[in-house]
mmCIF file as gemmi writes it, N, C-alpha and C atoms, coordinates in Angstrom:
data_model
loop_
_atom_site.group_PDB
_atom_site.id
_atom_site.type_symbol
_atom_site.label_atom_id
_atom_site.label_alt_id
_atom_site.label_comp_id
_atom_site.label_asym_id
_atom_site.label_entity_id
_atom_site.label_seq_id
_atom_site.pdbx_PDB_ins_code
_atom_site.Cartn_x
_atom_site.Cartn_y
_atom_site.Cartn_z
_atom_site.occupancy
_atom_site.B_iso_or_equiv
_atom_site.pdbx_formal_charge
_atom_site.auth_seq_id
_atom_site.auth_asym_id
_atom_site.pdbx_PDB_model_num
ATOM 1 N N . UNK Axp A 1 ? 0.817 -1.185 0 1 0 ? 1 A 1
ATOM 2 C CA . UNK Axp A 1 ? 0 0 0 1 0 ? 1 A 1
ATOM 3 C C . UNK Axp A 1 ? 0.868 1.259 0 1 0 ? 1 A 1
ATOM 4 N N . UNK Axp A 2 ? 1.958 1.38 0.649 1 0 ? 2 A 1
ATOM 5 C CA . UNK Axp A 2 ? 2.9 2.277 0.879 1 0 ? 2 A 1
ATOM 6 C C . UNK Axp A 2 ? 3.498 2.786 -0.553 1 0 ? 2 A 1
ATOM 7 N N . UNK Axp A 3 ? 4.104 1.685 -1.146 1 0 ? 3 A 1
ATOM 8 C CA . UNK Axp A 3 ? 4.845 2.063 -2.649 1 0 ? 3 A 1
ATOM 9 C C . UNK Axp A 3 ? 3.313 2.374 -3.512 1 0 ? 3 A 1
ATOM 10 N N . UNK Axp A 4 ? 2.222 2.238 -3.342 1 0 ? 4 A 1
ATOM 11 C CA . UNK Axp A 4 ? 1.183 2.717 -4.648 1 0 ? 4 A 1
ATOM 12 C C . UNK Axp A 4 ? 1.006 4.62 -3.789 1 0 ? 4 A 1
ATOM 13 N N . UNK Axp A 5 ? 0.934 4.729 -2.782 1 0 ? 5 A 1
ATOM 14 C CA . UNK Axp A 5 ? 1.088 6.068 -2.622 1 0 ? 5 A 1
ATOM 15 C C . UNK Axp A 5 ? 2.29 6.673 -2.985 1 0 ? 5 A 1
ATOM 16 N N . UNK Axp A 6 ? 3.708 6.364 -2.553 1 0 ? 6 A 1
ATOM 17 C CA . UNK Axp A 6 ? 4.883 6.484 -3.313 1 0 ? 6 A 1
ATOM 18 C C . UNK Axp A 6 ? 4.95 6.838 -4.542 1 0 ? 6 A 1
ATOM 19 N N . UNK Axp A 7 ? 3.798 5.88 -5.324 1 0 ? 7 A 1
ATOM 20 C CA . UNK Axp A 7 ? 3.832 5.756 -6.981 1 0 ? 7 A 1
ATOM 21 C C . UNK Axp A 7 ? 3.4 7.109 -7.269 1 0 ? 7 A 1
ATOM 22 N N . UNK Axp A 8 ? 2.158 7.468 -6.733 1 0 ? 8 A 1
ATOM 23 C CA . UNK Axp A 8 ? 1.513 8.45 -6.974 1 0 ? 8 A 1
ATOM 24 C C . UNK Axp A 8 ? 1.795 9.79 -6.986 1 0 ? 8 A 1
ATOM 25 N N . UNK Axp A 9 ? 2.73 10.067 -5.346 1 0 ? 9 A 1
ATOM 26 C CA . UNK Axp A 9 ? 3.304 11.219 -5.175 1 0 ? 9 A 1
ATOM 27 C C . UNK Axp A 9 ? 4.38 11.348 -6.115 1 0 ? 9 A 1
ATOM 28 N N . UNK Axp A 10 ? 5.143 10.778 -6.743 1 0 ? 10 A 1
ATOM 29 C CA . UNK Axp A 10 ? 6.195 11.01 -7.208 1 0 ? 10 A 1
ATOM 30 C C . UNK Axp A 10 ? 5.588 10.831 -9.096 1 0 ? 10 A 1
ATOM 31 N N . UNK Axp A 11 ? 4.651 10.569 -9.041 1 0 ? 11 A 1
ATOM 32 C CA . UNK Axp A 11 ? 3.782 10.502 -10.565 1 0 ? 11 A 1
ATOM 33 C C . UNK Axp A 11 ? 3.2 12.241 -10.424 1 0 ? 11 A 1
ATOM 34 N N . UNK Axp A 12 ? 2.627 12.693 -9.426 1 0 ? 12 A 1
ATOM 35 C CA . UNK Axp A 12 ? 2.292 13.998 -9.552 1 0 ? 12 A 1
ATOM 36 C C . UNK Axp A 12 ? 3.455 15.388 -9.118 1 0 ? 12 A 1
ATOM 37 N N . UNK Axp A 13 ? 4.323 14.628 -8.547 1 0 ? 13 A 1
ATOM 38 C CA . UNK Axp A 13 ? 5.059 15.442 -8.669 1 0 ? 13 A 1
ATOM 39 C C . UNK Axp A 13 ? 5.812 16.317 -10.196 1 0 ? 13 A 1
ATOM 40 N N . UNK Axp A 14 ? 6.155 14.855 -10.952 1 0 ? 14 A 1
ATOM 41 C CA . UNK Axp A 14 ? 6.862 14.936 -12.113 1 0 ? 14 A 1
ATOM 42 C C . UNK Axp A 14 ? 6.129 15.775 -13.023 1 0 ? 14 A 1
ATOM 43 N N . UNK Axp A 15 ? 4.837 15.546 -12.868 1 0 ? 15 A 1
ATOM 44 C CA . UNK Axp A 15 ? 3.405 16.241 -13.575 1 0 ? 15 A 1
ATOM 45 C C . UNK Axp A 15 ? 3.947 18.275 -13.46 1 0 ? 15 A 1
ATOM 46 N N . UNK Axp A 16 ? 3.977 18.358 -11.975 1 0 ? 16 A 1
ATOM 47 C CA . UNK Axp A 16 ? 3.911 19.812 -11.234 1 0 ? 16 A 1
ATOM 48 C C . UNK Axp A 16 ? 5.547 20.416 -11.847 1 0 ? 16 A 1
ATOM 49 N N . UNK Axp A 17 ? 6.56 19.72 -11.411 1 0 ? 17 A 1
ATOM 50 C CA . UNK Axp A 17 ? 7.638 19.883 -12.35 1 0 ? 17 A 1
ATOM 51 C C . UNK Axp A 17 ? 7.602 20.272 -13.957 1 0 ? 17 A 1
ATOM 52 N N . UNK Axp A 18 ? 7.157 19.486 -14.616 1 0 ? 18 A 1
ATOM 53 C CA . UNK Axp A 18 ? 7.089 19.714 -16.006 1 0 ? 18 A 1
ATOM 54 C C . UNK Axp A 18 ? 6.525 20.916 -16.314 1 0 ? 18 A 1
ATOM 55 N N . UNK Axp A 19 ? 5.168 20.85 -15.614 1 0 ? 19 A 1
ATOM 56 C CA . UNK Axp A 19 ? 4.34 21.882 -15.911 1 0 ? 19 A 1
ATOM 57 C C . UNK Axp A 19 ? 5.08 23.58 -15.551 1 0 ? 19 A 1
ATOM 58 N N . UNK Axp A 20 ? 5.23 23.652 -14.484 1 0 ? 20 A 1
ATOM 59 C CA . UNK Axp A 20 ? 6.416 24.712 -14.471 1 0 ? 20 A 1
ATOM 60 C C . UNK Axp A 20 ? 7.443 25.226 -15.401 1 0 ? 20 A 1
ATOM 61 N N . UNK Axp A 21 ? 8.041 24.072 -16.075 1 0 ? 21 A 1
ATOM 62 C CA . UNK Axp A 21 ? 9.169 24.656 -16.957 1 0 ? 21 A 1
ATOM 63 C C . UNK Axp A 21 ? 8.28 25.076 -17.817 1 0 ? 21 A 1
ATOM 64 N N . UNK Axp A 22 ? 7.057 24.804 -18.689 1 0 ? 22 A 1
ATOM 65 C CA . UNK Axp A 22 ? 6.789 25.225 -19.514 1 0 ? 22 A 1
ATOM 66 C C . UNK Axp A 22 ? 5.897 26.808 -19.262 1 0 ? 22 A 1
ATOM 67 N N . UNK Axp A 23 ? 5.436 27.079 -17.873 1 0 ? 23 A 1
ATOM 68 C CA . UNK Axp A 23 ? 5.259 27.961 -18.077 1 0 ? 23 A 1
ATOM 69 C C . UNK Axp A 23 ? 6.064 28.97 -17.694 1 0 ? 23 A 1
ATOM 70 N N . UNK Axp A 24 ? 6.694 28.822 -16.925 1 0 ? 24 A 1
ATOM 71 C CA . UNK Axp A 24 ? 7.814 29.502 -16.924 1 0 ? 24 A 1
ATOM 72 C C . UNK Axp A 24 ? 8.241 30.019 -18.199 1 0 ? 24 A 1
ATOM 73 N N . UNK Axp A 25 ? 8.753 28.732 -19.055 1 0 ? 25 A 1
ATOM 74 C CA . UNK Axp A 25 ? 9.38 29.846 -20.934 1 0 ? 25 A 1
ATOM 75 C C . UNK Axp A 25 ? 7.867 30.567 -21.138 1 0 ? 25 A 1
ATOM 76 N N . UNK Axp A 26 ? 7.04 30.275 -21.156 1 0 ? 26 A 1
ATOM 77 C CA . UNK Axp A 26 ? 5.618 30.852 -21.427 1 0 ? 26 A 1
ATOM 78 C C . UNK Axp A 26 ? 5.328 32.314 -21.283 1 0 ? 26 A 1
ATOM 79 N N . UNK Axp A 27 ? 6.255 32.696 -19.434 1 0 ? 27 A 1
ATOM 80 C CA . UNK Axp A 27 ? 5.879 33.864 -19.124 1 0 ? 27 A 1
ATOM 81 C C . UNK Axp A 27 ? 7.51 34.646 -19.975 1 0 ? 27 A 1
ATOM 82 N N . UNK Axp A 28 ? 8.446 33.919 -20.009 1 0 ? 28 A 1
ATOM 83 C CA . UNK Axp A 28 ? 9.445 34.624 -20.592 1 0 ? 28 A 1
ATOM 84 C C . UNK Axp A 28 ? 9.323 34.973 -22.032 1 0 ? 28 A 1
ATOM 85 N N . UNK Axp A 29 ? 8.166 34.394 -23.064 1 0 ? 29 A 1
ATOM 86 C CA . UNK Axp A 29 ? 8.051 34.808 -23.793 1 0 ? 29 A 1
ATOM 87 C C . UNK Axp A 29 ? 6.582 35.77 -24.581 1 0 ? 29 A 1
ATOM 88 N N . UNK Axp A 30 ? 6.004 35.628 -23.102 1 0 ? 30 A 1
ATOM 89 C CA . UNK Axp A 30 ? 5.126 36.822 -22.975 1 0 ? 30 A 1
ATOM 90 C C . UNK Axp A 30 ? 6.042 38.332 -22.478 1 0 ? 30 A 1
ATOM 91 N N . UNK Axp A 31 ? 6.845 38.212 -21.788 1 0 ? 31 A 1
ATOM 92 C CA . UNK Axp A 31 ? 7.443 39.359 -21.514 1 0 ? 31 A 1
ATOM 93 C C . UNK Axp A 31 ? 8.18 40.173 -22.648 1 0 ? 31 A 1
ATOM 94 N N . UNK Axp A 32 ? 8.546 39.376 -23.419 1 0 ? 32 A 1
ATOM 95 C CA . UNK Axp A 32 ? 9.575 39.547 -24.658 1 0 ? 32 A 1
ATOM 96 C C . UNK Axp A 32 ? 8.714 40.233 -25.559 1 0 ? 32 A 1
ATOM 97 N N . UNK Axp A 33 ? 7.295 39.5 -25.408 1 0 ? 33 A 1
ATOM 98 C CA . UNK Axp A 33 ? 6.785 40.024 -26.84 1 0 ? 33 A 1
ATOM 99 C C . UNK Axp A 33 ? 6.619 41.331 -26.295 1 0 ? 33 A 1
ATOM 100 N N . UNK Axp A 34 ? 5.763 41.199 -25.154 1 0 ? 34 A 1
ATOM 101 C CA . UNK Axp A 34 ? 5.275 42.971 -24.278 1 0 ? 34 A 1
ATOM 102 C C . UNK Axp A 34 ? 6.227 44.209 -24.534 1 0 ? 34 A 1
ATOM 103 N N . UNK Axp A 35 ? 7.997 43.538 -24.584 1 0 ? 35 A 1
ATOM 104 C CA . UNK Axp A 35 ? 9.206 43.99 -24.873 1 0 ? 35 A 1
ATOM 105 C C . UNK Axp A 35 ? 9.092 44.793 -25.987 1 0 ? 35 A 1
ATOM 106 N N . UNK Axp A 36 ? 8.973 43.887 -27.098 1 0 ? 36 A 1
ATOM 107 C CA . UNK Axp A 36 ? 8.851 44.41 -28.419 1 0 ? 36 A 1
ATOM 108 C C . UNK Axp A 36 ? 7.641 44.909 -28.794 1 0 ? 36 A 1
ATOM 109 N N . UNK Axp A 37 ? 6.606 45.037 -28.152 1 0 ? 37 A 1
ATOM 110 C CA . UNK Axp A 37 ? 5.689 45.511 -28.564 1 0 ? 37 A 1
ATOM 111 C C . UNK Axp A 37 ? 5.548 46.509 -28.28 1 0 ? 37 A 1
ATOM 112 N N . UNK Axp A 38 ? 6.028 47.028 -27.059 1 0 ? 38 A 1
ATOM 113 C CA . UNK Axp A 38 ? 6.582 48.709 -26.595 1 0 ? 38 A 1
ATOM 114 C C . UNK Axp A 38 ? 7.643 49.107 -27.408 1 0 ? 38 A 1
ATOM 115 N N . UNK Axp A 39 ? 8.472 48.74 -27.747 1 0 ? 39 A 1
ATOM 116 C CA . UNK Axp A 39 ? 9.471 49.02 -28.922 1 0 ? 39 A 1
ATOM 117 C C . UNK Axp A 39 ? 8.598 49.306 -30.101 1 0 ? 39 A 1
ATOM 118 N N . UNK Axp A 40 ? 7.997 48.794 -30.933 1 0 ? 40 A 1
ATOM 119 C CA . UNK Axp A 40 ? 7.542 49.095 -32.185 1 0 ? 40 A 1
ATOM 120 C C . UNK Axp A 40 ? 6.358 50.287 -31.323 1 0 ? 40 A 1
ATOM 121 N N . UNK Axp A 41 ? 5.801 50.48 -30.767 1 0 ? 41 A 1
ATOM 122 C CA . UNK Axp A 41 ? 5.072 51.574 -30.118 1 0 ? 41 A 1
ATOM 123 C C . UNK Axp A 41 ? 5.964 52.971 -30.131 1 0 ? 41 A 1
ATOM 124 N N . UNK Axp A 42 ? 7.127 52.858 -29.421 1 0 ? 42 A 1
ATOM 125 C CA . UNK Axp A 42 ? 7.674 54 -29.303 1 0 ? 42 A 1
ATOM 126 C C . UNK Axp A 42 ? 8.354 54.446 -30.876 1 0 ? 42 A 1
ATOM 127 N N . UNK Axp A 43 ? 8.584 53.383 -31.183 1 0 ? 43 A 1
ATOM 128 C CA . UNK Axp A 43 ? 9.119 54.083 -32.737 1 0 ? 43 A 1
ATOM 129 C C . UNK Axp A 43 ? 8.224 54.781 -34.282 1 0 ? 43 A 1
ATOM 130 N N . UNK Axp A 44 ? 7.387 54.634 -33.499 1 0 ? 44 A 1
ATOM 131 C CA . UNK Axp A 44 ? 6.434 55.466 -34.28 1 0 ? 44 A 1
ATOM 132 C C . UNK Axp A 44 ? 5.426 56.729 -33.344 1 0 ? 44 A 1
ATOM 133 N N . UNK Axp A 45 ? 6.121 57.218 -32.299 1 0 ? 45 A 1
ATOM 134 C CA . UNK Axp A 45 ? 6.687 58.246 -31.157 1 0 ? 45 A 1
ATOM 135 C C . UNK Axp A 45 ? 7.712 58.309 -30.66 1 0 ? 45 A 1
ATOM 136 N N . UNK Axp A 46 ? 7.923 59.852 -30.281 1 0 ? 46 A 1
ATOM 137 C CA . UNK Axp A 46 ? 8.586 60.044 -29.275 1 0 ? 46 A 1
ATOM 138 C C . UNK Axp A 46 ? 8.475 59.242 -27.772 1 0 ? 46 A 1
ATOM 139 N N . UNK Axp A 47 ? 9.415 58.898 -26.985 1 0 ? 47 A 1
ATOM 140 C CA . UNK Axp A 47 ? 9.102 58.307 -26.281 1 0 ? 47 A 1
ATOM 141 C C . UNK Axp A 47 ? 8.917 59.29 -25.137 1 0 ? 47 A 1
ATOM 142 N N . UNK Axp A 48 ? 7.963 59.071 -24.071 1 0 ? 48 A 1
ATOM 143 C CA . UNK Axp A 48 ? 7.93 59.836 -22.745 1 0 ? 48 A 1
ATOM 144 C C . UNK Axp A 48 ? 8.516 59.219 -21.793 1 0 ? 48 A 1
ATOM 145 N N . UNK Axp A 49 ? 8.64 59.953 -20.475 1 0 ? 49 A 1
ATOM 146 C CA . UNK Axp A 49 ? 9.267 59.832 -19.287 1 0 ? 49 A 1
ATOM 147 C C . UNK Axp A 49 ? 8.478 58.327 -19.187 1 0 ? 49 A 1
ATOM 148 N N . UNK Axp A 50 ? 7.01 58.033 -19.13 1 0 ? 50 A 1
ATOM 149 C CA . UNK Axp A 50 ? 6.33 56.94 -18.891 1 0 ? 50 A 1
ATOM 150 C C . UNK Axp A 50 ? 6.759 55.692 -19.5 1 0 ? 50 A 1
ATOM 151 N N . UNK Axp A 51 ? 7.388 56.035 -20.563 1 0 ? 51 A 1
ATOM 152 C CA . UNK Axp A 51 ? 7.057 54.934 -21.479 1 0 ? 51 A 1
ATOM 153 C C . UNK Axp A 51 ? 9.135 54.914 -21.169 1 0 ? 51 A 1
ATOM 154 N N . UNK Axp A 52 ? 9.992 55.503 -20.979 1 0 ? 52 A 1
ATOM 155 C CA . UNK Axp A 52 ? 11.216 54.932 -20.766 1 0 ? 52 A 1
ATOM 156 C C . UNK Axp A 52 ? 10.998 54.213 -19.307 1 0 ? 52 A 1
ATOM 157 N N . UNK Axp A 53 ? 10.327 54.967 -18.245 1 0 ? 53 A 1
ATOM 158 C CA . UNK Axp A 53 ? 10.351 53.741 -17.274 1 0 ? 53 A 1
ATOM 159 C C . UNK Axp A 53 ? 9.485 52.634 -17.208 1 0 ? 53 A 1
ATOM 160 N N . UNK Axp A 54 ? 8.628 52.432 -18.259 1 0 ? 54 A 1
ATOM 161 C CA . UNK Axp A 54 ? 7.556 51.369 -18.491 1 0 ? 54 A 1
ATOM 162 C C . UNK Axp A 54 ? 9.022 50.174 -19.521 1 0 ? 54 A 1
ATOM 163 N N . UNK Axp A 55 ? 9.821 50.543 -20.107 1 0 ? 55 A 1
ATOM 164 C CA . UNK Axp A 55 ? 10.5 49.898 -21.011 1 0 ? 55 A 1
ATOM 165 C C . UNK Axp A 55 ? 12.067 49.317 -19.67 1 0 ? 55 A 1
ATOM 166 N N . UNK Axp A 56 ? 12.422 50.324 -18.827 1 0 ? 56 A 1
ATOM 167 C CA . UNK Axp A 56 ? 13.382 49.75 -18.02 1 0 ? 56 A 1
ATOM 168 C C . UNK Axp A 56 ? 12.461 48.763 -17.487 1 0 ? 56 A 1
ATOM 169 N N . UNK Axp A 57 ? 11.302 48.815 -16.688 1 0 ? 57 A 1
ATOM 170 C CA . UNK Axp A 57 ? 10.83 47.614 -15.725 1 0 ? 57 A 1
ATOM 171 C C . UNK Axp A 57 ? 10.585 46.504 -16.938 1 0 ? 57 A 1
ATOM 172 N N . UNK Axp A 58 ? 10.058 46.554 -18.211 1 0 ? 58 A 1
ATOM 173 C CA . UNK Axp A 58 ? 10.448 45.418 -18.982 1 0 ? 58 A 1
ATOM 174 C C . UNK Axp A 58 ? 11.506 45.014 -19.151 1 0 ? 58 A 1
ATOM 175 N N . UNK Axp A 59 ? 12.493 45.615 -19.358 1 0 ? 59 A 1
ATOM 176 C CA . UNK Axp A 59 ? 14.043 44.842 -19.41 1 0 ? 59 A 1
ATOM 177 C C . UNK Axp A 59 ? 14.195 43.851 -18.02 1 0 ? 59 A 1
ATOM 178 N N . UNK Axp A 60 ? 14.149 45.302 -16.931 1 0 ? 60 A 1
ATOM 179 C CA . UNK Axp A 60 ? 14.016 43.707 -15.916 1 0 ? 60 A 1
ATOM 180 C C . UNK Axp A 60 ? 13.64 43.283 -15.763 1 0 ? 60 A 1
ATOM 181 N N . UNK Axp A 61 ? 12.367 43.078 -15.89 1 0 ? 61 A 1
ATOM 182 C CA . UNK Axp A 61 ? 11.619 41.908 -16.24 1 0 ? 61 A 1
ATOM 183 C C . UNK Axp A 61 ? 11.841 40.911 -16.878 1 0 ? 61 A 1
ATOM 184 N N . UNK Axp A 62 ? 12.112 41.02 -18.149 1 0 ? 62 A 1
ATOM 185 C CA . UNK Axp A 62 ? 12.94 39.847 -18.841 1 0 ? 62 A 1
ATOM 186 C C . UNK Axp A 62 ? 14.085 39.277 -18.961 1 0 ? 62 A 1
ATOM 187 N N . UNK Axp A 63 ? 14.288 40.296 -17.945 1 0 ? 63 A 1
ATOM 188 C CA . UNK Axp A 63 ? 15.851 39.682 -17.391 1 0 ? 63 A 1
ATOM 189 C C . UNK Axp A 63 ? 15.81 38.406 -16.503 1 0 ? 63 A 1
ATOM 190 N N . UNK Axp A 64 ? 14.571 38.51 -15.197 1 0 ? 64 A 1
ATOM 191 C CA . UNK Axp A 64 ? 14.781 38.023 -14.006 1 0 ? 64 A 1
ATOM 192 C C . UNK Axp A 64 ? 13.943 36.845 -15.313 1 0 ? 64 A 1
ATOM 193 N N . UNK Axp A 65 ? 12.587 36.822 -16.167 1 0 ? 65 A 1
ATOM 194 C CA . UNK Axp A 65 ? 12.016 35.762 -16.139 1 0 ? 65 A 1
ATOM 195 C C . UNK Axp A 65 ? 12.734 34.936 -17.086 1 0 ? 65 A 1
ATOM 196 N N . UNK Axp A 66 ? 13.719 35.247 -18.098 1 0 ? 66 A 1
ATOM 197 C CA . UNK Axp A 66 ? 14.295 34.777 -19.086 1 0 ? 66 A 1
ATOM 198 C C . UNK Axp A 66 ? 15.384 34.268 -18.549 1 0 ? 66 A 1
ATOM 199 N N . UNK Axp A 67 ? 15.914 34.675 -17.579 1 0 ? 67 A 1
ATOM 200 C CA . UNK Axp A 67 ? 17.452 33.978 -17.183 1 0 ? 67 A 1
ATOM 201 C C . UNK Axp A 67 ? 17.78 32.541 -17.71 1 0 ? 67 A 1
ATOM 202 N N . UNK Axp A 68 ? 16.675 31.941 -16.938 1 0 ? 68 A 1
ATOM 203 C CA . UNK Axp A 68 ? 17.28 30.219 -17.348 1 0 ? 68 A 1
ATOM 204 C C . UNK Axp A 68 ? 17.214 29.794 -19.16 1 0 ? 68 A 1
ATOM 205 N N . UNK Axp A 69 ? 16.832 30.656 -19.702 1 0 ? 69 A 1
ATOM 206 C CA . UNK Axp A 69 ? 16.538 30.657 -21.23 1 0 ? 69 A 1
ATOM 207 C C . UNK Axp A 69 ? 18.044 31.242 -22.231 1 0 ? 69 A 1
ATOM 208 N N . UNK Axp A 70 ? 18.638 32.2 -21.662 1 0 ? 70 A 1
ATOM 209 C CA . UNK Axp A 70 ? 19.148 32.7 -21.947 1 0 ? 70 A 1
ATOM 210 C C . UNK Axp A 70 ? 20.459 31.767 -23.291 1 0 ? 70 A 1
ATOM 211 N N . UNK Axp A 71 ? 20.862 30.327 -23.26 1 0 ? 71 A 1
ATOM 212 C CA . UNK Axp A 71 ? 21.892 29.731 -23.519 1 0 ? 71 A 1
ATOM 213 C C . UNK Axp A 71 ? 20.787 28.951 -24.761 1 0 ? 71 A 1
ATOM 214 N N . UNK Axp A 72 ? 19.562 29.068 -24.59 1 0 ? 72 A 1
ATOM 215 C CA . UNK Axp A 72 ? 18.484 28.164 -25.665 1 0 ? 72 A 1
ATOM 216 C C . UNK Axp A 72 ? 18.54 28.721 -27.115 1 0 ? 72 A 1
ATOM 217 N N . UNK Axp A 73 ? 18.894 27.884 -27.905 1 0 ? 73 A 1
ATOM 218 C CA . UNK Axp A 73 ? 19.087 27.939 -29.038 1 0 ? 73 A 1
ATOM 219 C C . UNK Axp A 73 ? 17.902 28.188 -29.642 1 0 ? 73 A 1
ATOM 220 N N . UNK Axp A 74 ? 17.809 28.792 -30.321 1 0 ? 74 A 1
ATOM 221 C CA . UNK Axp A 74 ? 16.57 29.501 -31.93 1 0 ? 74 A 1
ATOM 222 C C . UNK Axp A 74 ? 15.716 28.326 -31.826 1 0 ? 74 A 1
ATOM 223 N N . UNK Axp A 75 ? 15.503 27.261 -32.401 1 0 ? 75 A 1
ATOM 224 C CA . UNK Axp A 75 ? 15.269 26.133 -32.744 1 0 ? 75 A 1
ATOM 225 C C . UNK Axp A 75 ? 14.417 25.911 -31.517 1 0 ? 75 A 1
ATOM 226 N N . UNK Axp A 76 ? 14.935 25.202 -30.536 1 0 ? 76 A 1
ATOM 227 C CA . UNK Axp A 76 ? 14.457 24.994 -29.729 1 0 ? 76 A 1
ATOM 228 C C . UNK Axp A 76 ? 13.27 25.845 -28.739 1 0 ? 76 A 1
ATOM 229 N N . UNK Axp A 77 ? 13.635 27.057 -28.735 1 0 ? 77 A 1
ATOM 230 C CA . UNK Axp A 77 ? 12.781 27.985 -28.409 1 0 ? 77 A 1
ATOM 231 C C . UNK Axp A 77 ? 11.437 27.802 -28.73 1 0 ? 77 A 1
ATOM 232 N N . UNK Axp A 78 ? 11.597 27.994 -30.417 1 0 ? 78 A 1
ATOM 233 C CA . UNK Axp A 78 ? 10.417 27.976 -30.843 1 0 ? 78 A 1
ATOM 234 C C . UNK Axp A 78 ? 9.535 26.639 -31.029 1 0 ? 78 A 1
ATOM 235 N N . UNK Axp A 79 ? 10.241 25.904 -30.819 1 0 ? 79 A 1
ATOM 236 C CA . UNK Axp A 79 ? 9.425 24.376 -30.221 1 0 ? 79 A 1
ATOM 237 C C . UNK Axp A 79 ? 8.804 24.772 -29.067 1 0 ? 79 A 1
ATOM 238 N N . UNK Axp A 80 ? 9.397 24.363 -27.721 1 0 ? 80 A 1
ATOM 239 C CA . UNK Axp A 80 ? 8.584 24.987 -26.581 1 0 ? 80 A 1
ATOM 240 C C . UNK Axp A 80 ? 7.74 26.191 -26.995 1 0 ? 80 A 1
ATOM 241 N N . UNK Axp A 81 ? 8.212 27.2 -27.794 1 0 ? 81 A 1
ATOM 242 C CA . UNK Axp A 81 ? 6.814 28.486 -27.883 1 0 ? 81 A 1
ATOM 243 C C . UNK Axp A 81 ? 5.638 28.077 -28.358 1 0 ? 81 A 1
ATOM 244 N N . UNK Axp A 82 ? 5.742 26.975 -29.001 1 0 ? 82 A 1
ATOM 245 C CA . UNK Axp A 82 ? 4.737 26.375 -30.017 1 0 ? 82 A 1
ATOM 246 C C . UNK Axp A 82 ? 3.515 25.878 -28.901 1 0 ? 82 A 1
ATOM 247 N N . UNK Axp A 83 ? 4.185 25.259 -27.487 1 0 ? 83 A 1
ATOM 248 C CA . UNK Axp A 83 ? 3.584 24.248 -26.289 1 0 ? 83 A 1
ATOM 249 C C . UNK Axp A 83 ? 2.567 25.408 -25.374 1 0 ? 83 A 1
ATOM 250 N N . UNK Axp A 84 ? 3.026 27.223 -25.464 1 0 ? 84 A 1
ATOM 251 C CA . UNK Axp A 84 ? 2.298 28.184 -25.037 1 0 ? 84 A 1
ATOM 252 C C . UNK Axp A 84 ? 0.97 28.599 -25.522 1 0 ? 84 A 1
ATOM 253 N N . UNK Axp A 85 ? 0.011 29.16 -24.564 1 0 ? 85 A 1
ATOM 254 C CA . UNK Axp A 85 ? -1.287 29.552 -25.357 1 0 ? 85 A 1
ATOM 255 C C . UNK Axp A 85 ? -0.86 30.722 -25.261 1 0 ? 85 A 1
């Protein structure tokens, strides 16, 4: 009885794990787009005081959520981006 609970916890664990990494790249590549999407915004304006500190808290932002991404090759990226809604 012991090892079928065993089975289980460590069956939902792996579940809660997985699921994390993917959203995790998920939110790093929601941030990115938010990134560039304030970029193509400002370049068709001047930018304001608002919108340079709306663009620093995106950088860090995609700094802190992208970190573990940072070494992921093109390719691969866009596999996992494919796994995001």
């Amino acid at each position: 009885m012991k090892s079928t609970h065993f089975f289980f916890f460590g069956l939902l664990s792996l579940a809660l794990f997985s699921c994390g990494g993917e959203d995790t790249i998920c939110d790093c590549i929601r941030v990115s787009d938010k990134l560039t999407n304030k970029y193509e915004q400002l370049r068709h304006k001047g930018p304001t005081a608002a919108d340079e500190k709306e663009v620093k808290a995106l950088i860090k932002e995609k700094k802190t959520t992208c970190k573990e991404f940072e070494k992921m090759g093109g390719p691969e990226m866009l596999k996992r981006k494919a796994t995001c809604k």
